[in-house]
DRENFI-408495 format. One line per 2 residues: their letters; for each residue x, y, z of C-alpha. Coordinates in pm, whole numbers, plus 50000, padded with zeros to 5 digits. Layout:
! DRENFI-408495
A) X/Y/Z  ... $
***
This chain:
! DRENFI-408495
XX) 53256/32428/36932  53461/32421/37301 $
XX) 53345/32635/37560  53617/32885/37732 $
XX) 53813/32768/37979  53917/32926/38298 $
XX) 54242/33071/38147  54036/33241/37839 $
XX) 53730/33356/38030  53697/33705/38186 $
XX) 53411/33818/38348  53349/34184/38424 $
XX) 53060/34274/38678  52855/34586/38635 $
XX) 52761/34682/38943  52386/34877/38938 $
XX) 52236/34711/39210  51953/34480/39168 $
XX) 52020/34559/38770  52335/34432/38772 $
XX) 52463/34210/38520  52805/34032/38359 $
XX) 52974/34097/38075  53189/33764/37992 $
XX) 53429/33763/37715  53645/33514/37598 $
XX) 53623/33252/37284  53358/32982/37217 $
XX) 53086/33140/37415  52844/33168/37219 $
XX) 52789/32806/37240  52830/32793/37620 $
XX) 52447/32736/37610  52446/32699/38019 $
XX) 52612/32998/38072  52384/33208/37909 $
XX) 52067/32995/37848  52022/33094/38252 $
XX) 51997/33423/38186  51657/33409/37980 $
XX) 51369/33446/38272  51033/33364/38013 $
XX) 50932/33107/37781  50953/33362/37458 $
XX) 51261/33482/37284  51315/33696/36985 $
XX) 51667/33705/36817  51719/34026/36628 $
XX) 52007/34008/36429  52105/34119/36038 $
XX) 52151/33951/35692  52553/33947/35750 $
XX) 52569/33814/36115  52265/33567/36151 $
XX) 52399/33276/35853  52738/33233/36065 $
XX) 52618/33259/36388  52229/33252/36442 $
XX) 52204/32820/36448  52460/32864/36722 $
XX) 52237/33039/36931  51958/32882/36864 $
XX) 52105/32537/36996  52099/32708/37319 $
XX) 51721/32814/37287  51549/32467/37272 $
XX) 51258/32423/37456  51127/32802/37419 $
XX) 50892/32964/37218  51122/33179/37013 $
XX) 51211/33368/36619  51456/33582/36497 $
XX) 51395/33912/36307  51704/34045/36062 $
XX) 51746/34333/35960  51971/34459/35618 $
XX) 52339/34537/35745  52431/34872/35816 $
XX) 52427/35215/35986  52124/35325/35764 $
XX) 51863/35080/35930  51899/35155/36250 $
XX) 51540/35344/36217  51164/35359/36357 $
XX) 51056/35177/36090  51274/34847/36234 $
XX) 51209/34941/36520  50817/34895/36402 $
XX) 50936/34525/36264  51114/34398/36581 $
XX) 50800/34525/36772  50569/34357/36525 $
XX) 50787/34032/36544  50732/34000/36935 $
XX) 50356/34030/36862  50355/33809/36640 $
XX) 50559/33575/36914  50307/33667/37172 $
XX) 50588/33768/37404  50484/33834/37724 $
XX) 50649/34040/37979  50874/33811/38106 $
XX) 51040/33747/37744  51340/33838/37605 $
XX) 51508/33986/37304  51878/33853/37217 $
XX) 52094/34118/37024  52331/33907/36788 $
XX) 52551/34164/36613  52732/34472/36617 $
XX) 52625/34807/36750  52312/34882/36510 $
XX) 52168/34494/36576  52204/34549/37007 $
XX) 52104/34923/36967  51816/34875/36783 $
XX) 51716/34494/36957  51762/34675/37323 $
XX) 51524/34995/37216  51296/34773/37085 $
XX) 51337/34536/37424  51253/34876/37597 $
XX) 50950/35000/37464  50758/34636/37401 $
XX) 50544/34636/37769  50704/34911/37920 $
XX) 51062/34740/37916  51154/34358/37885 $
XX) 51508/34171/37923  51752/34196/37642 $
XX) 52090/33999/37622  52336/34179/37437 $
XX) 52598/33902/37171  52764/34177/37031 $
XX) 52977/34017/36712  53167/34266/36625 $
XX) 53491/34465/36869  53354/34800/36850 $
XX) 53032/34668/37050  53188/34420/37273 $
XX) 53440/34721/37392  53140/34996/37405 $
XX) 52786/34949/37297  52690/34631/37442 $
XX) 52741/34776/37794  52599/35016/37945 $
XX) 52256/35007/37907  52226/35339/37612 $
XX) 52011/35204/37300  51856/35372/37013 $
XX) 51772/35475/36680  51881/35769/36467 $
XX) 51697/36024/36257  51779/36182/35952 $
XX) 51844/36496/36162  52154/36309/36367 $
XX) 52210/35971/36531  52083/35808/36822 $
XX) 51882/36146/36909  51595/35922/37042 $
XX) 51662/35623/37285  51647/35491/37643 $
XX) 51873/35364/37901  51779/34977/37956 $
XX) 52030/34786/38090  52060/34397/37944 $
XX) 52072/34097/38143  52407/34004/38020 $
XX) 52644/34059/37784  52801/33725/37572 $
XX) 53111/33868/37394  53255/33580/37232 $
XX) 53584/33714/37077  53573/33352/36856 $
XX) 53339/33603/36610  53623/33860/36565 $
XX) 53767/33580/36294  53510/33681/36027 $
XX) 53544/34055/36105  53618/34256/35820 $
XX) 53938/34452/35844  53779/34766/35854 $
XX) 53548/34715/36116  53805/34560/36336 $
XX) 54013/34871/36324  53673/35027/36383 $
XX) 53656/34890/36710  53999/34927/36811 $
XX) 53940/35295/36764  53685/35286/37052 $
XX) 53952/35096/37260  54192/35391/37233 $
XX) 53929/35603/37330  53899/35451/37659 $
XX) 54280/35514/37706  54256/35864/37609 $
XX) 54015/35971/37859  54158/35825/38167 $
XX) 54420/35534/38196  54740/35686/38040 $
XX) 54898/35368/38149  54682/35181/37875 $
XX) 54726/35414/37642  55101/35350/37680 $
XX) 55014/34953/37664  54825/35038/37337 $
XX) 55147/35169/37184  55324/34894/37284 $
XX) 55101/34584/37108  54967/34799/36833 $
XX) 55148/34508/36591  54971/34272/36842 $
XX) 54623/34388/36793  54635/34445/36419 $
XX) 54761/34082/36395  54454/33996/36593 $
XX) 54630/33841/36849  54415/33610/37128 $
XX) 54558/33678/37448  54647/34090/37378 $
XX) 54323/34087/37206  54133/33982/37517 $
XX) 54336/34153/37758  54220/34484/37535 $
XX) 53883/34419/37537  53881/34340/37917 $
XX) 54043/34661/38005  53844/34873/37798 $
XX) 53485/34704/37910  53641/34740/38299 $
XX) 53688/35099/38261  53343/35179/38103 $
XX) 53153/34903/38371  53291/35113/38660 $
XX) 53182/35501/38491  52868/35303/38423 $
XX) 52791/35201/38787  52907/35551/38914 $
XX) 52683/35719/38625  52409/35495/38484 $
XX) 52276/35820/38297  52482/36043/38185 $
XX) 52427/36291/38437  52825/36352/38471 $
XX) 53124/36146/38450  52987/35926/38178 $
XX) 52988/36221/37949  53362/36176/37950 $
XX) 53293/35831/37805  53181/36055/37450 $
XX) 53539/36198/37372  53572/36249/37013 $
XX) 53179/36146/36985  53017/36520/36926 $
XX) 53271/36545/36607  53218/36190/36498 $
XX) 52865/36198/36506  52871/36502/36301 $
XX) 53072/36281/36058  52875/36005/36019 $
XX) 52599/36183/35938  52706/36419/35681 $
XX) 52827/36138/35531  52434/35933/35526 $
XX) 52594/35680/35772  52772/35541/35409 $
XX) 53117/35716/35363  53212/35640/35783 $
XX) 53200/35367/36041  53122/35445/36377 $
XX) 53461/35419/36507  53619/35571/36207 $
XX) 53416/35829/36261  53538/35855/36701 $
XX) 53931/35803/36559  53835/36139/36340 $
XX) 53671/36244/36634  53948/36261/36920 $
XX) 54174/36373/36677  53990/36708/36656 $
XX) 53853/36681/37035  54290/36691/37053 $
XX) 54358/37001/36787  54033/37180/36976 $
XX) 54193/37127/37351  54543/37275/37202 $
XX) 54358/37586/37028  54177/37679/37358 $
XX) 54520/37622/37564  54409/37311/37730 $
XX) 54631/37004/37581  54975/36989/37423 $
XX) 55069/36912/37049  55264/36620/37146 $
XX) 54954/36466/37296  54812/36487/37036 $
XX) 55109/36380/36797  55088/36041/36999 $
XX) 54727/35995/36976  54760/36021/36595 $
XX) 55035/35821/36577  54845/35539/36768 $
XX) 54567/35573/36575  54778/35600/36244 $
XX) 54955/35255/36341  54623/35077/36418 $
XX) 54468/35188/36052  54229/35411/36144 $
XX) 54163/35748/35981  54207/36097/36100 $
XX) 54153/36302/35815  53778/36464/35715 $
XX) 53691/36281/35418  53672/36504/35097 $
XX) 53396/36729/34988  53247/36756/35376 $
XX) 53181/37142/35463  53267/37265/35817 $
XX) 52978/37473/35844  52736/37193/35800 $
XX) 52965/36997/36010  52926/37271/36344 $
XX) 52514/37271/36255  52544/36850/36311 $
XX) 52709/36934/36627  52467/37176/36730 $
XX) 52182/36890/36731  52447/36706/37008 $
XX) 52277/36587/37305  52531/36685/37547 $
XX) 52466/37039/37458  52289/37281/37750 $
XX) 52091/37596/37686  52186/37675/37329 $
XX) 52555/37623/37341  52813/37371/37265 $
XX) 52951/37146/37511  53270/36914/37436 $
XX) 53437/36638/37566  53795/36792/37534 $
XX) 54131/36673/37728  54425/36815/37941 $
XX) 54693/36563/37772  54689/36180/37746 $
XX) 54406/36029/38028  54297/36348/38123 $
XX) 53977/36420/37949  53698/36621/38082 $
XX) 53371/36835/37969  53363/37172/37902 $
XX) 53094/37342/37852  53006/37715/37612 $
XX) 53257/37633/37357  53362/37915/37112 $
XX) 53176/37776/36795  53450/38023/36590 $
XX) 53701/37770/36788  53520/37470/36625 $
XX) 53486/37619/36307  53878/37725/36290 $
XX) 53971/37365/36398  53682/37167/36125 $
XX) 53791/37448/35841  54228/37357/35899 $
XX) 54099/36995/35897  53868/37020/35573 $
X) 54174/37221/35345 $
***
């Protein structure tokens, strides 16, 4: 397997001080062993990965381990086991490693595997390194950086977690090959998102290679994902923790959340569940007198030409749906507060939303 060359590379810094780390993407990296292999501080690593992920790429990795003290731990694929009781295993599997404090946990897979591996990296001792090699677009483009990582209840998702920033992040687009067509257009969904909160210019990019990006195009495809993780690495290093602009970064999330978990985590994807998502954040921002319906026609479009949803599946009910939302964590003293937008780029939170608002906009969108 070639490493990247210099032409294929890209290497995003986020910047968080003494805590900051790269995020390189680009093909073949996995198998850059030096690249990453410098990263790892310890003599003890744990590779947490799942059943689909770990036969195509876990030998890969493990090329690049030799000489440490090291295991993997897999868990079954899917939304559903990103619980406490995994959380229990991973924990159980560094004991069993006798990791010490300087080890680290490598996340190889989507958003569940690096959510779950960097919780799990943050509670073992008080907090030890993680290295996110997200597998999958919709975690190379959002939930490998950034440092958020968690597990979700049966009352809502992610509602417990901790901010714990990895050492690096090893997106190797070479993985996208054996990404199901679903949860590429997943992931794209989370690269629109992106352009919908504040670079109208991408968003205007993203109309143009739609075709590109479906056909999985390298050099568009890259370019995407570099934009994207640029956008989020800078929020990130002006808000580690969500104490403001980040918040922006969760357009389309407080619906899409809701979704997912009405639905057991088994009828959505996580970024079928955003596209969904913005597309009501959209109809909301128009019914309070904030955006304009032909913002909003051109972010369905878009999302309509990538593949992505943005109906409510059948059979949901919008009352449940505004009690999920209620649960959100970006909600203050008892009332709701949205990530809504002014038109294309302009997104921004606002706070004491009119739940009979919500309700109108979940019960035209349910009919």
């Amino acid at each position: 397997m070639s490493t990247p060359t210099d032409t294929h590379l890209r290497t995003i810094h986020v910047a968080l001080g003494t805590r900051s780390y790269p995020v390189w993407i680009g093909p073949g990296l996995l198998a850059d062993h030096a690249r990453w292999r410098a990263t790892l501080r310890g003599r003890h690593a744990l590779v947490i990965s799942n059943t689909t992920v770990a036969p195509l790429y876990l030998d890969r990795v493990a090329e690049g381990l030799d000489g440490l003290t090291w295991s993997s731990f897999q868990l079954d694929d899917g939304e559903a086991y990103k619980t406490f009781a995994n959380v229990g295993r991973a924990l159980e599997a560094l004991a069993q490693l006798g990791a010490t404090r300087d080890a680290c946990v490598v996340a190889l897979g989507g958003g569940v595997v690096g959510d779950l591996a960097g919780f799990s990296a943050a509670c073992w001792m008080r907090g030890i390194d993680f290295i996110q090699m997200p597998t999958t677009l919709l975690a190379m483009v959002d939930s490998s950086v950034g440092g958020k990582t968690g597990v979700n209840l049966p009352a809502g998702k992610n509602l417990v977690g901790a901010f714990h920033q990895p050492r690096a992040v090893v997106a190797d687009t070479s993985t996208l090959a054996t990404l199901p067509d679903r949860e590429y257009r997943a992931g794209l969904a989370e690269v629109v998102k992106g352009a919908a909160i504040g670079d109208p210019a991408f968003f205007a990019w993203l109309e143009q290679h739609a075709a590109a990006l479906n056909a999985r195009e390298p050099a568009p495809l890259i370019d995407a994902i570099a934009r994207k993780v640029s956008y989020k690495a800078g929020v990130v290093a002006r808000d580690e923790t969500e104490q403001g602009e980040r918040a922006l970064l969760n357009l389309g999330h407080t619906f899409g959340h809701a979704l997912e978990t009405a639905g057991k985590y088994k009828v959505l994807l996580h970024g079928e569940g955003v596209a969904i998502g913005m597309l009501l954040a959209a109809r909301l921002s128009e019914r309070l007198g904030m955006g304009e319906p032909a913002d909003t026609a051109r972010l369905q479009r878009l999302l309509t030409s990538l593949g992505l949803p943005t109906a409510i599946p059948a059979g949901m009910d919008p009352e449940q749906l505004l009690a999920l939302m209620r649960l959100d964590k970006k909600n203050l003293a008892g009332t709701l507060r949205l990530i809504l937008w002014r038109g294309i780029g302009r997104a921004e939170i606002v706070g004491g939303v009119d739940e009979s608002a919500v309700l109108a906009v979940l019960d035209m969108a349910t009919r």
